[in-house]
C-alpha positions in Angstrom: -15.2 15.4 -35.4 -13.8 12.6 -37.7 -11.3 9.7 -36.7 -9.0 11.2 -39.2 -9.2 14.3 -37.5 -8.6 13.5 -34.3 -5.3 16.0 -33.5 -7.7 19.1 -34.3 -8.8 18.9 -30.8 -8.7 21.6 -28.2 -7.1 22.0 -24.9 -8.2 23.7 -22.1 -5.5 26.5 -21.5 -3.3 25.8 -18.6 -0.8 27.8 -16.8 3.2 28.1 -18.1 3.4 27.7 -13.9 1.5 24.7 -13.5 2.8 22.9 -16.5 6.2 23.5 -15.4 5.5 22.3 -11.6 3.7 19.4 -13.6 7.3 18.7 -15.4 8.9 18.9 -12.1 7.0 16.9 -10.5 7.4 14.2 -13.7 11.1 14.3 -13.3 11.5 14.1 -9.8 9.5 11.1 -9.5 11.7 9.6 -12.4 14.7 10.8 -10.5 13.7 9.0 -7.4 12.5 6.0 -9.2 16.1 5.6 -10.5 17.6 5.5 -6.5 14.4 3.2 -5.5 14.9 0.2 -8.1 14.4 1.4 -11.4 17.4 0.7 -12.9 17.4 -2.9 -11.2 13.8 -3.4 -13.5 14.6 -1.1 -16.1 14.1 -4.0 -19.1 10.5 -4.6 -17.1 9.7 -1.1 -17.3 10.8 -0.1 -21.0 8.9 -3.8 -21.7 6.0 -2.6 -20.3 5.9 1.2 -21.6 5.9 -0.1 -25.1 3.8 -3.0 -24.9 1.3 -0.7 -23.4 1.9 1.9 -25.5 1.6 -0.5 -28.4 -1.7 -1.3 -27.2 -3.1 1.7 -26.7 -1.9 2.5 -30.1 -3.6 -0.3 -31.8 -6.4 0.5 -29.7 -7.7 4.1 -30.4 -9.3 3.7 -33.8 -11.4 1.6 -31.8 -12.4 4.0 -29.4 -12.4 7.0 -31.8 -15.2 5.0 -33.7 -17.0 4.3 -30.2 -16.8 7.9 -29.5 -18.2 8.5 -32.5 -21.0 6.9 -32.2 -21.8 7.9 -29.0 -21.5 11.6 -30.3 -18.4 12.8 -27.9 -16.4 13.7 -30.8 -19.0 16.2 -31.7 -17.6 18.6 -29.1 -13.7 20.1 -28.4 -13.9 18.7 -25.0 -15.2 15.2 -25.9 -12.0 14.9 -28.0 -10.0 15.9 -24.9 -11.8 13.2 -22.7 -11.2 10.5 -25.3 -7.3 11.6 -25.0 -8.1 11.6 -21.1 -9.5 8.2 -21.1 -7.0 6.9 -23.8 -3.5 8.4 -21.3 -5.0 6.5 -18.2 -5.9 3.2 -20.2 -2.6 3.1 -21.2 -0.9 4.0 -17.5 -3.4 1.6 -16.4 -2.2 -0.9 -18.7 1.5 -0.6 -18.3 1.2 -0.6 -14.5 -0.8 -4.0 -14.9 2.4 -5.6 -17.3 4.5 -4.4 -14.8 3.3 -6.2 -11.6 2.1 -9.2 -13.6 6.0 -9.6 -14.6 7.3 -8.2 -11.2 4.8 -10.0 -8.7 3.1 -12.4 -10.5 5.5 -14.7 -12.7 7.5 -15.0 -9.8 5.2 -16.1 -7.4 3.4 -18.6 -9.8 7.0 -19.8 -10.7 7.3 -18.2 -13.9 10.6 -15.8 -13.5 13.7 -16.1 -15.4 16.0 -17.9 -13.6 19.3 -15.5 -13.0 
């Protein structure tokens, strides 16, 4: 499968149920996040959603060529495993701004002074 085709891939079919439960879940956690400190953070967060997102756009040419070469493009459910890979990297990554900014600056002396 080409780079430039990358959106042609296929998804495994999933349940209406489970994708909705899946929703729920998403929005409860959101909804409980906003009682447990997000709103107190919310420049942090929305900093690092974008940078990571940013990154992870800037990012998948990269690892559409890699998966290229390595022939997991070649097959509908190596495309799915590169978006796989690609949703965690970037989870992973915006988690990592986050506690760097929440934990770390201020521990090493680095937060904005309020």
């Amino acid at each position: 499968m080409p780079s430039e085709h990358i959106v042609n891939f296929a998804w495994p079919e999933v349940s209406s149920t489970l994708s909705v439960a899946a929703l729920v879940l998403a929005l409860a956690v959101f909804v409980f996040g906003l009682f447990s400190g997000v709103r107190a953070n919310k420049v942090r967060i929305v900093f690092a959603v974008i940078l990571a997102a940013l990154i992870g756009w800037f990012t998948m040419p990269l690892a559409v060529k890699a998966a290229e070469t390595m022939h997991i493009l070649s097959t509908k459910a190596g495309g799915m495993i590169l978006v796989t890979a690609m949703m965690v990297f970037v989870a992973v990554i915006a988690t990592s701004i986050y506690e760097i900014i929440t934990v770390t600056f201020p521990d090493i002396g680095m937060a904005s002074k309020k």
